[in-house]
C-alpha positions as CSV (number, residue, x, y, z in Angstrom):
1,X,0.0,0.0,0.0
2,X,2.9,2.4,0.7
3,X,4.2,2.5,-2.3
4,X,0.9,4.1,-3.9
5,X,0.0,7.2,-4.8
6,X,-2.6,9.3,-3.6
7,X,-4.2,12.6,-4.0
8,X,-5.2,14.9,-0.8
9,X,-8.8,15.6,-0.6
10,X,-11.0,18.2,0.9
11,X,-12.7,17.9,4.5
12,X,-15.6,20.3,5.5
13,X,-15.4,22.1,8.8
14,X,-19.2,21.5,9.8
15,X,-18.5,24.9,12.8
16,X,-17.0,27.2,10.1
17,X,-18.0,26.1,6.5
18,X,-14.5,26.2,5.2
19,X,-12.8,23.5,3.7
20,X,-9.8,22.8,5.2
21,X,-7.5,20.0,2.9
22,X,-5.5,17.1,4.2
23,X,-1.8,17.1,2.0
24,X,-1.3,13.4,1.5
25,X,1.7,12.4,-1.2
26,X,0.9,15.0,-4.0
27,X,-0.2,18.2,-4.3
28,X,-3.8,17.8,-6.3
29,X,-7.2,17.1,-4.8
30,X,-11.1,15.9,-5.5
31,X,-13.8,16.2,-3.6
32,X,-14.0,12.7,-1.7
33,X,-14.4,11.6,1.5
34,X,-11.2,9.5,1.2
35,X,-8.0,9.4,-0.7
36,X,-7.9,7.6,-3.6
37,X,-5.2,5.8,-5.3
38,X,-3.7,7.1,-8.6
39,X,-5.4,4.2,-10.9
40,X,-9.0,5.2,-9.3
41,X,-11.8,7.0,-11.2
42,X,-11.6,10.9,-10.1
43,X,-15.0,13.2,-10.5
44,X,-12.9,16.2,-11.0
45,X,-11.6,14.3,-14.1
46,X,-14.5,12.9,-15.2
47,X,-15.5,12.6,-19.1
48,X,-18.6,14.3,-18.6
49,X,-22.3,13.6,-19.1
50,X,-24.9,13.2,-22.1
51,X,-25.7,16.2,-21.3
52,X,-24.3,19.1,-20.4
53,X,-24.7,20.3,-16.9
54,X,-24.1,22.1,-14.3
55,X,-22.2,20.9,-11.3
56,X,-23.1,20.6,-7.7
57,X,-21.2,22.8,-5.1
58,X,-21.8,19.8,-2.9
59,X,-21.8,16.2,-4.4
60,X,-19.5,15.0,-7.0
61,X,-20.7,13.8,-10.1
62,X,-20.2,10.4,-9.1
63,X,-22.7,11.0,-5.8
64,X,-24.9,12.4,-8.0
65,X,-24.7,9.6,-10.0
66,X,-25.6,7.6,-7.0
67,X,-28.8,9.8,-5.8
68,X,-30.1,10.3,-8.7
69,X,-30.2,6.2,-9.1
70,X,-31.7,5.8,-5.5
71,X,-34.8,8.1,-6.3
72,X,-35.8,6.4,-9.7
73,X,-38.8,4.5,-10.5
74,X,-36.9,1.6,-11.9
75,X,-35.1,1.0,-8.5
76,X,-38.1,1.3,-6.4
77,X,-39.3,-1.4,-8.6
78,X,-36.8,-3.5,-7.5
79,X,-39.0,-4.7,-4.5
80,X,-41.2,-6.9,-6.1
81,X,-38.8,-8.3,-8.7
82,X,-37.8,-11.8,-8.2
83,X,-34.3,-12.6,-7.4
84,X,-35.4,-16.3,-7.2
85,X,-38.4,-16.4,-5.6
86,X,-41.6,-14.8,-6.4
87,X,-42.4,-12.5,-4.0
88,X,-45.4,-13.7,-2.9
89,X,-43.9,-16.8,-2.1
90,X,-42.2,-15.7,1.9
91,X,-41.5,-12.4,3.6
92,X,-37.3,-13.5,3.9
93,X,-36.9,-14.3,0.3
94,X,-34.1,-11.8,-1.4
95,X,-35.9,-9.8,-4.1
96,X,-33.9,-7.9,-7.0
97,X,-33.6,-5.0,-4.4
98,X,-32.4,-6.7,-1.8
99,X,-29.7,-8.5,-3.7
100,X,-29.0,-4.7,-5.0
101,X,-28.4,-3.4,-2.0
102,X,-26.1,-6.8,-0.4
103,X,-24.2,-6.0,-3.8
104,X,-23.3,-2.6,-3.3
105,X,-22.8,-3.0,0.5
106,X,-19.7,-4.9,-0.8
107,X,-18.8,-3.1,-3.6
108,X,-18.4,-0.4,-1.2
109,X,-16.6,-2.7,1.3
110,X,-13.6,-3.4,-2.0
111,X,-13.7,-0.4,-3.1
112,X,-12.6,1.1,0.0
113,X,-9.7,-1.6,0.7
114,X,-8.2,-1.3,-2.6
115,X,-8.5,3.1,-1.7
116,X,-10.4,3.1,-5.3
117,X,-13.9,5.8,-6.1
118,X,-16.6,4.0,-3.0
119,X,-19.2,6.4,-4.6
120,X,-18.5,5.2,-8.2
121,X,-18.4,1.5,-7.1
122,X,-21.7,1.7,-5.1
123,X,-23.7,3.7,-8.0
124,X,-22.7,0.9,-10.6
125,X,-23.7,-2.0,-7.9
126,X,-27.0,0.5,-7.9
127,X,-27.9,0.5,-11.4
128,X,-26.9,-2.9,-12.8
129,X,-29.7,-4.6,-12.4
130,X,-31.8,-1.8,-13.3
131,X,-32.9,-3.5,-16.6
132,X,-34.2,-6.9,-14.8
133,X,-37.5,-8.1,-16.2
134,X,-39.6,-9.1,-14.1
135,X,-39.5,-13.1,-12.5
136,X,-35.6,-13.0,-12.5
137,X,-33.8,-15.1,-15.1
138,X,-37.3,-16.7,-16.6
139,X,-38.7,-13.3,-17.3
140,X,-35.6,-12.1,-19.2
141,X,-35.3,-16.0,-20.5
142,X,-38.5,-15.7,-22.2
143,X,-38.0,-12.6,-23.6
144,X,-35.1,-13.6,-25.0
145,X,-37.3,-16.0,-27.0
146,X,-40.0,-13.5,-27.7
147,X,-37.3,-11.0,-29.2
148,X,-35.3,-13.2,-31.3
149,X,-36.1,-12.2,-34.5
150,X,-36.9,-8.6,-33.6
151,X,-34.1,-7.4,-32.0
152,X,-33.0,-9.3,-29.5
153,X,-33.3,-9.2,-25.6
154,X,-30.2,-8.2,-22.8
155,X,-31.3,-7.2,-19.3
156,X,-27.5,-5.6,-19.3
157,X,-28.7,-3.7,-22.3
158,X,-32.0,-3.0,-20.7
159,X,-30.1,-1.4,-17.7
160,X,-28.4,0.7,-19.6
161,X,-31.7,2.1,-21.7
162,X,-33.4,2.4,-18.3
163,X,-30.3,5.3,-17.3
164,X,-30.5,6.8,-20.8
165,X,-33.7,6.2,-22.3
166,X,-36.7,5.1,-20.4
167,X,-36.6,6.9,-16.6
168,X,-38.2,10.3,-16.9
169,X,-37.4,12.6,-14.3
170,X,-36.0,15.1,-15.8
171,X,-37.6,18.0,-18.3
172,X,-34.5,18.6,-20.1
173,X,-33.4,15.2,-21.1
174,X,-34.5,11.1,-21.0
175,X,-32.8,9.1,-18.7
176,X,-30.5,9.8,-16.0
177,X,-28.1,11.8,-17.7
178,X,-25.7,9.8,-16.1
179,X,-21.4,10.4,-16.2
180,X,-19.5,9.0,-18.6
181,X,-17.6,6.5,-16.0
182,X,-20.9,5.2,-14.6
183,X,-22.5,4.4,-18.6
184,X,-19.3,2.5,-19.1
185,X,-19.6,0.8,-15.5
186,X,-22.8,-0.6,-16.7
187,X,-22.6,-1.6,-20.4
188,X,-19.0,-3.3,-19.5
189,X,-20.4,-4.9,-16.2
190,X,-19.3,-8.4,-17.6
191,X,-16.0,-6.9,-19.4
192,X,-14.9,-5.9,-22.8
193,X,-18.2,-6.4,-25.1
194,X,-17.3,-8.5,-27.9
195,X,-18.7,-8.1,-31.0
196,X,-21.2,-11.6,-30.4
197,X,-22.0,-9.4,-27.6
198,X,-22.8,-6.0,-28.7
199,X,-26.1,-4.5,-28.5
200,X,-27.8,-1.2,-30.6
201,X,-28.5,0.9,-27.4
202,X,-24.1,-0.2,-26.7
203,X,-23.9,1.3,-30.1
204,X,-25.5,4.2,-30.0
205,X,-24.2,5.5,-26.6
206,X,-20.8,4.6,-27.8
207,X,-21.1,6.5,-30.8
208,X,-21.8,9.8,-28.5
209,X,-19.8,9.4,-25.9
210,X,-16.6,6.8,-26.8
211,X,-16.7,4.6,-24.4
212,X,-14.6,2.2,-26.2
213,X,-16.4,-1.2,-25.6
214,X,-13.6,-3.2,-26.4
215,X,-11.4,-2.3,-23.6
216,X,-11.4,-3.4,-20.2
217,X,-13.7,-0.9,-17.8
218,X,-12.7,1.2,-14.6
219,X,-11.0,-0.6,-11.7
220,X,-14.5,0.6,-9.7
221,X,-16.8,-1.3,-12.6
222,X,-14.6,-4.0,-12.2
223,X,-15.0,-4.3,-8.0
224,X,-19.0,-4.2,-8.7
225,X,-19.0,-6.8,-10.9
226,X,-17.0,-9.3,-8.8
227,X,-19.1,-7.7,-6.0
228,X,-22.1,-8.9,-7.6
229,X,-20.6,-12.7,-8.2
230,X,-19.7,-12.4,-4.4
231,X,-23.4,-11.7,-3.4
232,X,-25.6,-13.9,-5.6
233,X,-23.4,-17.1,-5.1
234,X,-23.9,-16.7,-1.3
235,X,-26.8,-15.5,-0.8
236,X,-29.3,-18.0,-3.1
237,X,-27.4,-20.6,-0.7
238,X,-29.0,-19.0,2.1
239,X,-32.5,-19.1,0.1
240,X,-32.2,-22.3,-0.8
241,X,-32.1,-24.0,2.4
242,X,-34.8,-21.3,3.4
243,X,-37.4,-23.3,0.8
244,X,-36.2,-26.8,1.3
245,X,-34.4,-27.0,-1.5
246,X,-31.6,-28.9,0.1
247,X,-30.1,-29.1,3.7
248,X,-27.0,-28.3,5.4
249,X,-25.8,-32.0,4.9
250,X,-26.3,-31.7,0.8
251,X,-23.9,-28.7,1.4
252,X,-21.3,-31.4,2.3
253,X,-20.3,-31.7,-1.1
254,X,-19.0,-27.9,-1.0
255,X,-15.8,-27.4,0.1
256,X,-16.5,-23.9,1.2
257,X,-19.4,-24.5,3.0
258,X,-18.4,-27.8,4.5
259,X,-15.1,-26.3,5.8
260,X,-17.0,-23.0,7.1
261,X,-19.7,-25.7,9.0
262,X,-16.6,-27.8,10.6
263,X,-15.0,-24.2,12.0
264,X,-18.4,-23.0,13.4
265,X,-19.2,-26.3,14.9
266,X,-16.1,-26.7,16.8
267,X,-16.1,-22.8,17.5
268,X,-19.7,-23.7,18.8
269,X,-20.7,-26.7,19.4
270,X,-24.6,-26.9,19.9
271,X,-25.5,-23.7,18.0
272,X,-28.7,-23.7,16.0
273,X,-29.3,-24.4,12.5
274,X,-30.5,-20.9,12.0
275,X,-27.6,-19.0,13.2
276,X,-24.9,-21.7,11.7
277,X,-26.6,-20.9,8.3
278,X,-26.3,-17.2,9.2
279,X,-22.2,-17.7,10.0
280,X,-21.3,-20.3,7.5
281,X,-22.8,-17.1,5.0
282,X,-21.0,-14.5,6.6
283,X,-17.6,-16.5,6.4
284,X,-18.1,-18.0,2.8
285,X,-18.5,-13.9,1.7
286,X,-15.4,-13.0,3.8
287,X,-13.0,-15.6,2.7
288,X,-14.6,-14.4,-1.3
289,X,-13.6,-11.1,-0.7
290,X,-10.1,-11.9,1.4
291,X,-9.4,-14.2,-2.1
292,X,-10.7,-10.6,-4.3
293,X,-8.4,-8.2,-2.4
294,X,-5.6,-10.2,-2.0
295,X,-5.4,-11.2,-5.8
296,X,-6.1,-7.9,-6.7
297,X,-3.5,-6.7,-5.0
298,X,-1.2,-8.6,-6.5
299,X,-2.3,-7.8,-10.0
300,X,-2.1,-4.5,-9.6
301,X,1.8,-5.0,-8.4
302,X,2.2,-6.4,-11.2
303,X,0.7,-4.4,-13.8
304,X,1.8,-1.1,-11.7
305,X,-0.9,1.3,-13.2
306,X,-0.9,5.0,-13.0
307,X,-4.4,6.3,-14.1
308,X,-7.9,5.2,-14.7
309,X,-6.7,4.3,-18.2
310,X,-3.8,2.3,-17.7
311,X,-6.8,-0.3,-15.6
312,X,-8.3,-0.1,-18.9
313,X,-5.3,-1.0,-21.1
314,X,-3.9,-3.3,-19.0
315,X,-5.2,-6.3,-21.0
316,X,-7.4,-8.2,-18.3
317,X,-9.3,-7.5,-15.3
318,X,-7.3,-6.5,-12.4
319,X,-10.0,-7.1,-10.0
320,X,-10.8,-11.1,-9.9
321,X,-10.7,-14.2,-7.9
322,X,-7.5,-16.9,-7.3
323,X,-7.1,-19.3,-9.6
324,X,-7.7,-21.8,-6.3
325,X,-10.9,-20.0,-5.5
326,X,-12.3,-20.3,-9.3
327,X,-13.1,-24.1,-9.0
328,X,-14.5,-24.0,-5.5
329,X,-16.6,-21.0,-7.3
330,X,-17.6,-23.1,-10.5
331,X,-18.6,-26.2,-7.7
332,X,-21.0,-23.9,-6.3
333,X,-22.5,-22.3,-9.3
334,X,-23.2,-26.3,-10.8
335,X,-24.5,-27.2,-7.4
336,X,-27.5,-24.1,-7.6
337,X,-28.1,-24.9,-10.7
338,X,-28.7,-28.3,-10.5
339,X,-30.8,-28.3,-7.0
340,X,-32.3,-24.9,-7.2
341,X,-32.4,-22.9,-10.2
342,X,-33.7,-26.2,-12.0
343,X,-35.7,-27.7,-9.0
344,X,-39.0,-28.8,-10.2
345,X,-41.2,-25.8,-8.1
346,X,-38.9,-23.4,-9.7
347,X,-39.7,-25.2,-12.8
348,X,-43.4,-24.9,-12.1
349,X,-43.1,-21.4,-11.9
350,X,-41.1,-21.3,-15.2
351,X,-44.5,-22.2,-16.9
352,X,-46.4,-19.7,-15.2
353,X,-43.9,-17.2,-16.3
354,X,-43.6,-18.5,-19.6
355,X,-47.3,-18.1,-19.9
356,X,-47.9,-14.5,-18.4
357,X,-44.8,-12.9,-20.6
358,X,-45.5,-14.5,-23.4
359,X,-49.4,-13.6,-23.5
360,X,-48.5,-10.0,-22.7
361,X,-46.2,-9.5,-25.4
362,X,-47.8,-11.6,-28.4
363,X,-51.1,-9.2,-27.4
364,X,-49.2,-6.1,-27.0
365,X,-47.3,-6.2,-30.2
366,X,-50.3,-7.1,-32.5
367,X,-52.2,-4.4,-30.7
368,X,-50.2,-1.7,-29.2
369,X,-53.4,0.4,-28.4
370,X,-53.6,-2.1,-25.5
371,X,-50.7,-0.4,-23.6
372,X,-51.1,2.8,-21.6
373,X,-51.4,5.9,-23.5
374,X,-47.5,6.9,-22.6
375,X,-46.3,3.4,-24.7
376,X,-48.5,4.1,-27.7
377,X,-47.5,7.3,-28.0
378,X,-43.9,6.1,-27.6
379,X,-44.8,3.1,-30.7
380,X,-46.1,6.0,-32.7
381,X,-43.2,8.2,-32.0
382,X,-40.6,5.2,-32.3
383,X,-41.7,4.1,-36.5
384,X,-43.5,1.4,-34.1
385,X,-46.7,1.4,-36.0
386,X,-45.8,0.1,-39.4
387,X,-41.9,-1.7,-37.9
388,X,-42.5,-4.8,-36.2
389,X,-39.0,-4.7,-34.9
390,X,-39.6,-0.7,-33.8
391,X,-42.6,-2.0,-32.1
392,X,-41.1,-4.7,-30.2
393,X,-39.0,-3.0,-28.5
394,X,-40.9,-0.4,-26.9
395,X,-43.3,-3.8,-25.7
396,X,-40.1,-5.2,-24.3
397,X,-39.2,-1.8,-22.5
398,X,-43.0,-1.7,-21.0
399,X,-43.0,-5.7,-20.2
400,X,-39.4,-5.2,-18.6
401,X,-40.1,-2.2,-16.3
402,X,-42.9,-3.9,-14.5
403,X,-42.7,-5.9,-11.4
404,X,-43.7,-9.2,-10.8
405,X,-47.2,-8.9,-9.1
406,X,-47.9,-5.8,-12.0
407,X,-47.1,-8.7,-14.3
408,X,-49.6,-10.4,-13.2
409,X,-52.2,-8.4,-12.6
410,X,-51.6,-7.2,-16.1
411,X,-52.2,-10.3,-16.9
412,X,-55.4,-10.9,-15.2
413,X,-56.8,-7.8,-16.5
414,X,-56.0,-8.7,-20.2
415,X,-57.2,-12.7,-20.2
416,X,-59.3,-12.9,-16.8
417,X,-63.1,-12.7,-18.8
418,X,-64.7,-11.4,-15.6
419,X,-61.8,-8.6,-14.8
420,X,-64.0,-5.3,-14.1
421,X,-67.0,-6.9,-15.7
422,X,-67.9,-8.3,-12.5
């Protein structure tokens, strides 16, 4: 750590109102709460906006960034859509907010041990799953399906219109209007986008702003990405054995969770299943992110970067897992898969889903004066009235943006014969 560089920053005298700065190892500061290594993202050098605007005497753009995230539609939303679980199905379930929020908690957490932007770590935790559909991977499964031929589907994509497109609080411009470092934090959440991978809305955004999708992203993009892998893997463990899917002893196979239940057992001998399930969590996510920091750490000594885009040129990601903490992560992702993500109630549900987005969509796209009077006039707008494809996407954008229970009361309302003629 030592051998860093840093920046000073400003701290606010609450008594006087004036700033009084803190000289650390160079004589140039930004207006964080911390100092910041010389390879972190710095809002006084940030690339800008989509649109022009005026600063904040008070936040950065990055915290900004943040806020503005925080009071959207499309993360309130977040409540009621599925991580795994339907909501309706039990009060303790993770929903897509939840999981959010666990995500940027440690994003946060990395972002402050490796002394890179927490603000511009936390906002891309914030806004990455922004573009979910709703019923978690089915919903966005199935529109997948639906969209083939007319475009194509990508709930990463989907986030990304969501920030510049579709959330309207703003009269000056659609969207967000988010910075330049946090549209790249998003559209390169799972690294350089190949060109199998690229998506119009990718296009287009690069086109304005250069993003340059081929390179790697910010070293704070990078830390909520891995922070997202950290959270999901854990936590569906702990909603697993929540349902029934599988037990503690099933676990066994694991070696993470079998050597976490062998400490805590011999640390405690007699505890309760409940609070060994809540421990054997909370040590599986520290030794993740002890194996994330450490590794990191010694990337970065090797690659020695000196700016924001040196992490980008450096050629691969500098914030990962171990190479001995990639199998124990594989082990775990084929054990969800195979006893919970393809257990047969979540495969019950599947048909449900498959049902409920697949009726809306078929109905809204042949009759787009079915939608609410905002998404015709957006189909009218969009070329959507005589382009199939134009049309299709604003009925993905609508079918995306709701929640599960609006999904299917939607539903209900369009195919229940009895809805308000009762």
């Amino acid at each position: 750590m030592s051998s860093r560089k840093y920046y000073m920053v400003p701290v606010g005298n609450l008594k006087t109102g004036k700033r009084i700065f803190m000289a650390l190892d160079q004589m140039d500061y930004n207006y964080c709460a911390l100092p910041l290594a010389a390879y972190a993202c710095r809002p006084d050098h940030s690339r800008g906006r989509l649109y022009p605007e005026t600063d904040s005497r008070y936040r950065t753009c990055f915290q900004r960034d943040r806020d503005r995230i925080i009071h959207s539609g499309a993360f309130r939303r977040l409540k009621y859509k599925t991580q795994v679980f339907v909501y309706h199905q039990g009060d303790h379930f993770r929903t897509r907010l939840s999981h959010t929020l666990e995500v940027a908690q440690i994003a946060r957490a990395l972002a402050r041990a490796l002394m890179v932007n927490e603000d511009l770590a936390e906002g891309i935790a914030l806004a990455h799953d922004l573009g979910h559909p709703p019923f978690a991977h089915m919903g966005e499964e199935n529109l997948k399906i639906l969209m083939e031929d007319l475009g194509g589907f990508d709930h990463n994509e989907q986030s990304l219109r969501v920030l510049t497109h579709l959330e309207r609080s703003y009269p000056k411009w659609p969207g967000l209007n988010m910075s330049w470092e946090m549209i790249e934090g998003v559209i390169k959440h799972n690294g350089p986008v190949p060109d199998e991978k690229m998506r119009p809305t990718f296009r287009e955004i690069d086109a304005r702003l250069q993003i340059g999708l081929k390179t790697h992203a910010s070293i704070e993009a990078q830390v909520a990405a891995i922070a997202d892998d950290v959270a999901y893997n854990n936590h569906d463990i702990g909603d697993g054995l929540r349902a029934g899917l599988f037990t503690l002893e099933d676990l066994r196979v694991l070696p993470m969770p079998s050597a976490q239940m062998d400490r805590i057992r011999a640390e405690y001998p007699g505890l309760d299943e409940d609070l060994l399930i809540q421990e054997m969590l909370r040590g599986m996510i520290g030794e993740m992110v002890d194996d994330v920091l450490e590794e990191t750490e010694r990337r970065i000594r090797d690659a020695a970067p000196q700016s924001p885009d040196d992490v980008r040129a450096c050629g691969r990601q500098l914030v990962a897992f171990s190479q001995e903490m990639l199998p124990k992560i594989a082990e775990t992702r084929a054990f969800l898969m195979e006893r919970m993500y393809r257990h047969y109630t979540i495969n019950r549900i599947w048909v449900k889903v498959e049902r409920i987005i697949g009726d809306l969509f078929h109905h809204f796209h042949a009759q787009y004066a079915l939608m609410p009077d905002r998404w015709q006039r957006l189909v009218e707008a969009g070329g959507g009235v005589e382009d199939e494809t134009a049309r299709a996407r604003i009925v993905a954008d609508y079918i995306a943006g709701m929640t599960d229970r609006f999904a299917i009361r939607e539903h209900e309302r369009m195919f229940d014969l009895y809805w308000d003629l009762r």
